[in-house]
C-alpha positions in Angstrom: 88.6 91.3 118.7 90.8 88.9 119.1 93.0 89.9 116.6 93.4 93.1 117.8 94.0 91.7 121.1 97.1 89.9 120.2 98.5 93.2 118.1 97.5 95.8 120.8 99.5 93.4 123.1 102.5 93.2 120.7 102.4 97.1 120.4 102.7 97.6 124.0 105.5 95.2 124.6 107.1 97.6 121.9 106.6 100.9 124.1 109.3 100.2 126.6 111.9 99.0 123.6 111.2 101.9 121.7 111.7 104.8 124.4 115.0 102.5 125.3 116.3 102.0 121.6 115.4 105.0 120.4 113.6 107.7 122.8 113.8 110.8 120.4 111.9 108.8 117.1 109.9 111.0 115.5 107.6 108.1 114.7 107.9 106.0 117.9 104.2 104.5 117.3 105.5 102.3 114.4 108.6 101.3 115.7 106.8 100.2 118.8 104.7 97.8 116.6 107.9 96.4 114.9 109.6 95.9 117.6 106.5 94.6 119.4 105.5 92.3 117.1 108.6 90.4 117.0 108.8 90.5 120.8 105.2 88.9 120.9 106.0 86.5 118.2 108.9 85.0 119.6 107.1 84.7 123.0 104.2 83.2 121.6 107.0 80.6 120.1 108.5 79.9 123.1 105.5 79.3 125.4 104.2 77.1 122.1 107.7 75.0 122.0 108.1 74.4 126.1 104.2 73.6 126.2 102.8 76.3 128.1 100.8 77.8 125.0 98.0 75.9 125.4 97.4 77.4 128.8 95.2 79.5 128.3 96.0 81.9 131.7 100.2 81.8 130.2 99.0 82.3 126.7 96.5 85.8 128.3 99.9 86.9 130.6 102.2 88.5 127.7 99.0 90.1 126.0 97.6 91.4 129.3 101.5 92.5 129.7 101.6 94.9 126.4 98.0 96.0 127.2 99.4 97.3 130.6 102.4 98.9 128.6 99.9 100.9 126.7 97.9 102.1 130.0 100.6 103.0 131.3 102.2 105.2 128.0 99.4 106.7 127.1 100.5 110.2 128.7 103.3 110.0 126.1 101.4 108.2 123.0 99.1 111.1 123.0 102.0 113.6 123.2 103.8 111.8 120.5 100.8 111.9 118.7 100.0 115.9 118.9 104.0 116.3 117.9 103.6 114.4 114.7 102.9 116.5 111.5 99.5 115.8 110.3 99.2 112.8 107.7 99.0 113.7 103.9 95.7 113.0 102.2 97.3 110.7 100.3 96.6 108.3 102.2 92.8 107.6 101.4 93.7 106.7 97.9 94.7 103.4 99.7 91.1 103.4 101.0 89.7 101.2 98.0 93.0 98.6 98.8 91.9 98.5 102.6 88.7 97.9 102.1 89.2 95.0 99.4 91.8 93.8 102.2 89.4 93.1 105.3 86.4 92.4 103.2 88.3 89.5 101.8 89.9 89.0 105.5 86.4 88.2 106.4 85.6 85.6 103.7 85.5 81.7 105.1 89.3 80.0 103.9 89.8 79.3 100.7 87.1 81.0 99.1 88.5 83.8 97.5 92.1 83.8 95.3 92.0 81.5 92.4 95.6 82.1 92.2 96.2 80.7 95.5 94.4 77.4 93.8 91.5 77.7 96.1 93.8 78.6 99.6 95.5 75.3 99.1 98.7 76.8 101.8 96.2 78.1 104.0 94.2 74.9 104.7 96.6 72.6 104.7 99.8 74.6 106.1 99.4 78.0 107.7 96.3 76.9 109.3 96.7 73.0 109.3 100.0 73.1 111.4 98.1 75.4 114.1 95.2 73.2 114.6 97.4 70.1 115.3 99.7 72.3 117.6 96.6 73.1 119.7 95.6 69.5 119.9 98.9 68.8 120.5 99.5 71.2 123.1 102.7 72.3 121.7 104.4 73.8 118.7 106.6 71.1 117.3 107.5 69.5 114.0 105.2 67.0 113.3 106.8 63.7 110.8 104.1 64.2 108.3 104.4 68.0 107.3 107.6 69.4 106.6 106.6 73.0 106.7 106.3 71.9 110.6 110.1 72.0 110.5 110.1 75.4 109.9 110.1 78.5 112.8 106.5 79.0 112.3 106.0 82.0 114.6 103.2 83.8 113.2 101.6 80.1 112.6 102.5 79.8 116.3 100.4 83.0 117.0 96.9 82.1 115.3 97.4 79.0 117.8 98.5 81.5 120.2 94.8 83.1 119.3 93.6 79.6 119.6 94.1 79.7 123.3 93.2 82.9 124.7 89.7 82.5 122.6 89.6 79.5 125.0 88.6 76.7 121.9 88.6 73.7 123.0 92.1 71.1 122.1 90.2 68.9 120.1 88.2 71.8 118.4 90.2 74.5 116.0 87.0 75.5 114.2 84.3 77.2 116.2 80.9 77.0 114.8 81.1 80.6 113.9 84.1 80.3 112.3 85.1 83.5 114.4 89.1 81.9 114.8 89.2 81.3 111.0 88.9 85.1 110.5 90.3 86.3 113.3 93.6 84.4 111.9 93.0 85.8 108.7 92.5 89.7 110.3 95.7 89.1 112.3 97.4 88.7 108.8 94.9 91.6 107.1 96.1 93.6 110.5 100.0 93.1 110.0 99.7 94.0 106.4 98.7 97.6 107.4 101.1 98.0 109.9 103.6 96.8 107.0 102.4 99.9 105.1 102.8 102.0 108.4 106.6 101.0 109.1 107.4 101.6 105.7 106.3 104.9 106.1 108.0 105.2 109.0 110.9 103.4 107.9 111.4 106.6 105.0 111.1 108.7 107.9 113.7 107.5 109.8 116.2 106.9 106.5 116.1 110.7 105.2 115.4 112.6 108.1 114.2 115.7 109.2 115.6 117.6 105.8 114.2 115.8 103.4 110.7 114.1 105.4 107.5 114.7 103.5 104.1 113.6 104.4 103.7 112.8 101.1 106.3 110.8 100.2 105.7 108.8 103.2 102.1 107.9 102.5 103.7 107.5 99.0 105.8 104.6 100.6 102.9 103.2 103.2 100.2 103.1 100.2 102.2 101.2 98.0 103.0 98.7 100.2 99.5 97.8 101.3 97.6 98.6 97.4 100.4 96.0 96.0 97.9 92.8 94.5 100.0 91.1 96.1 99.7 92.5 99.3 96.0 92.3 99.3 95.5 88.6 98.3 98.2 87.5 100.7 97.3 89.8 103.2 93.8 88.7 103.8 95.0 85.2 104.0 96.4 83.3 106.8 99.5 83.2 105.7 102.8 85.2 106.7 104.5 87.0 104.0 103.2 90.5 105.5 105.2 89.7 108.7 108.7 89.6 107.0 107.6 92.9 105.1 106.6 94.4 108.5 109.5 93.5 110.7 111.9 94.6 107.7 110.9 98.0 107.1 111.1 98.2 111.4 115.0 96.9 111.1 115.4 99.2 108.6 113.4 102.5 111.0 115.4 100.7 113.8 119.0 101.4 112.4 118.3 104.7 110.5 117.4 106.0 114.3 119.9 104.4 115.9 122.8 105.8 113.5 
């Protein structure tokens, strides 16, 4: 839930870009999470570095901000969505990926992945650097870690998560371990919508002339059944969020030619 949270949140601060940028899209849905999501991540970042991220009433107001967006658009989601040509079949060969995807999303850190050498990045980086940050109270380079030198912002997010799940500063792990996964489905979620912009993203680039529903679930599954894509996908990391904000930059200026 509370990954889902953060991206519905991100999507809706994406509506209001997208029918600016580009209100005739043929595929507004997924340019409103690319250009969501990097409106939300940069955010997050900035209430992280001035401190206010670990109030947990600023860190609810730019999610309860993008769930209001999608209230508010959902006269023109829907009609977006009954204009759309129906989705190719295609697409549940990428079931199998999906499935491998959040089932390994739901796995405790570290467990899975012997080629990540046992989620070394993930427990003492990607997830290390948020749990000091929340303690902290703020998203700043710590002397100790040089990856804490870095932007960070999807880091910055699972702290981000951190804070409207209310945990406690002192406290990153919850007895349930319900953060732990929801960082990881926050990753796992990004990943799909990575396969969804770059189906969107061919969309955008050929046009009307040469679209094919096909081709485009061609493009979306091969981006999320990549190996690759899977075991970094359902960890906390954030490769998946560079693949996702580049296919948007790339549906962004085809549709804004």
């Amino acid at each position: 839930a509370l990954a889902a949270l953060y991206l519905l949140g991100a999507f809706g601060l994406g509506l209001p870009l997208t029918r600016w940028l580009a209100p005739g899209d043929r595929s507004p849905h997924a340019l409103a999470l690319g250009l969501g999501l990097a409106a939300m991540l940069s955010i997050t970042h900035l209430l992280g570095v001035f401190g206010l991220l670990s109030n947990r009433i600023a860190a609810l107001v730019p999610i309860a901000m993008g769930v209001a967006f999608v209230a508010r658009s959902l006269p023109w989601l829907l009609a977006a969505a009954r204009s759309s040509s129906r989705p190719s079949l295609l697409w549940l060969a990428v079931a199998p990926a999906v499935g491998v995807l959040l089932a390994a999303a739901c796995s405790p850190p570290g467990w899975l992945w012997s080629s990540e050498f046992g989620g070394y990045d993930t427990l003492v980086y990607h997830l290390q650097l948020p749990r000091e940050w929340h303690a902290m109270g703020r998203v700043w380079p710590v002397d100790h870690n040089v990856y804490s030198y870095l932007p960070s912002y999807v880091e910055a997010a699972f702290a981000h998560l951190a804070s409207i799940a209310g945990v406690p500063r002192e406290s990153f792990v919850t007895a349930d371990g319900e953060l732990l996964i929801a960082c990881k489905l926050l990753h796992a979620g990004i990943t799909l919508g990575a396969g969804w912009s770059a189906a969107a993203a061919l969309r955008s680039v050929l046009g009307d002339d040469a679209d094919s529903p096909a081709a485009r679930a061609l493009a979306g599954g091969l981006v999320i059944a990549t190996p690759w894509a899977v075991v970094t996908g359902s960890m906390a990391y954030n490769e998946m969020a560079v693949v996702l904000l580049l296919f948007s930059a790339v549906h962004a200026a085809a549709a804004t030619e």
